[in-house]
C-alpha positions in Angstrom: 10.8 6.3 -7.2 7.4 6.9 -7.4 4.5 4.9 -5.6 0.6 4.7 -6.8 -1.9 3.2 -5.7 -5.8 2.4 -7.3 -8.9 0.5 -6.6 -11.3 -1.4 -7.9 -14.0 -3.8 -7.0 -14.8 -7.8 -7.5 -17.9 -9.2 -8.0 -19.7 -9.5 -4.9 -19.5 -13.4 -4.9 -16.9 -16.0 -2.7 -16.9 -18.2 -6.3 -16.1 -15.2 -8.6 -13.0 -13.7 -5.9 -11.8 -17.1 -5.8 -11.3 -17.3 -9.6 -10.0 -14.4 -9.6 -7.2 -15.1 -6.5 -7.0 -18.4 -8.6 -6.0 -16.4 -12.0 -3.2 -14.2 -9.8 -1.4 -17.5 -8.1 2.6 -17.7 -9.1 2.3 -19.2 -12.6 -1.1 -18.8 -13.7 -0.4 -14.6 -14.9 0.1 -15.2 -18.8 3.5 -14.9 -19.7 2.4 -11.8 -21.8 1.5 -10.2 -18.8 4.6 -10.2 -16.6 6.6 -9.2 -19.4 4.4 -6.4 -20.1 4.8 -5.2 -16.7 8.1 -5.8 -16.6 8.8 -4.1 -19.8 7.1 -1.0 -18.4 9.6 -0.1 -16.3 7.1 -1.3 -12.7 9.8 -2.3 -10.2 7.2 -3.6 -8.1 3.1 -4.4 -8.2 0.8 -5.8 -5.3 -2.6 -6.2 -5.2 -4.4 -6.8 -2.1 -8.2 -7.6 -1.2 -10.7 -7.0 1.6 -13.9 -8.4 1.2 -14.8 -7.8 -2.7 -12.4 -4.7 -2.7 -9.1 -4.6 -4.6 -5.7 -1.8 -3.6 -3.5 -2.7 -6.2 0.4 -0.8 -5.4 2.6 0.0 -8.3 6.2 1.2 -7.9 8.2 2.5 -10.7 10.8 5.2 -11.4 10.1 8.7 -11.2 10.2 8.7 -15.3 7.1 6.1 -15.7 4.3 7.1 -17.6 0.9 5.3 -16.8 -0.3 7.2 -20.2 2.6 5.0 -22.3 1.9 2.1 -20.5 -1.9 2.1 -21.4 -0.9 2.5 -25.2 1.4 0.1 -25.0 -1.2 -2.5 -23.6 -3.7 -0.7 -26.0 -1.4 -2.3 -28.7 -0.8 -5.5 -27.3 -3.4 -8.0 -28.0 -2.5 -10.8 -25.3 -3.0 -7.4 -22.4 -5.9 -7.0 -24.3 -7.5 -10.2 -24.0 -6.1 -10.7 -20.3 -7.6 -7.6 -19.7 -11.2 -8.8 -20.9 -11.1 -12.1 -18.7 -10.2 -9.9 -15.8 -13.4 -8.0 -16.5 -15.4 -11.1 -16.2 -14.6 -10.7 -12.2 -13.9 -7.3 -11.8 -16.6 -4.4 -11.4 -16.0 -0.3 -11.9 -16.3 1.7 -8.4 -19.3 3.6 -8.3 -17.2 7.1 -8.8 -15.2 5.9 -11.8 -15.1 7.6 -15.1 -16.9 6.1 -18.1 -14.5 3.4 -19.1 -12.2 3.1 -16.1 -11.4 -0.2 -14.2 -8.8 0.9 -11.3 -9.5 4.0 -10.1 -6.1 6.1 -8.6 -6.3 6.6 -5.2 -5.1 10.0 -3.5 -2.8 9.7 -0.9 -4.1 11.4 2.0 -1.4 11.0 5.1 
């Protein structure tokens, strides 16, 4: 089993976090979405938030590939558009590569 762990930030605004708490309650995530996570082979996925800062925590087995799950969601148009309503709240960290929303964290202890 294999454990990672990313960030990224919110807009700096109590209205846009809200939303975006709003858009993560049980049974607002699109269908689409849980399935697609499901169908990844994620066991488990949190995301937690201190001021406009996000830790999201994926589990999966040792086998998962975060490179097939991207061109999976690549493919799938629902991810796709869930992806660019996220975006609407979410903002890159300053150190993230060109393109990059959640940025994988190192494990340090």
């Amino acid at each position: 089993m294999k454990r990672m762990v990313f960030a990224l930030d919110l807009a700096d605004d109590p209205a846009v976090i809200a939303e975006y708490e709003a858009w993560h309650r049980e049974g607002r995530i699109w269908p689409a979405i849980v399935l697609s996570l499901k169908n990844s082979g994620l066991t488990n996925l949190e995301i937690y938030r201190t001021g406009n800062r996000l830790c999201l925590i994926m589990e999966a087995p040792d086998d998962f590939s975060l490179e097939s799950k991207a061109k999976s969601d690549a493919s799938n148009p629902e991810v796709q558009a869930w992806e660019r309503l996220m975006w609407k709240f979410q903002r890159a960290l300053p150190w993230a590569a060109p393109g990059e929303k959640w940025v994988r964290m190192r494990r340090i202890y």
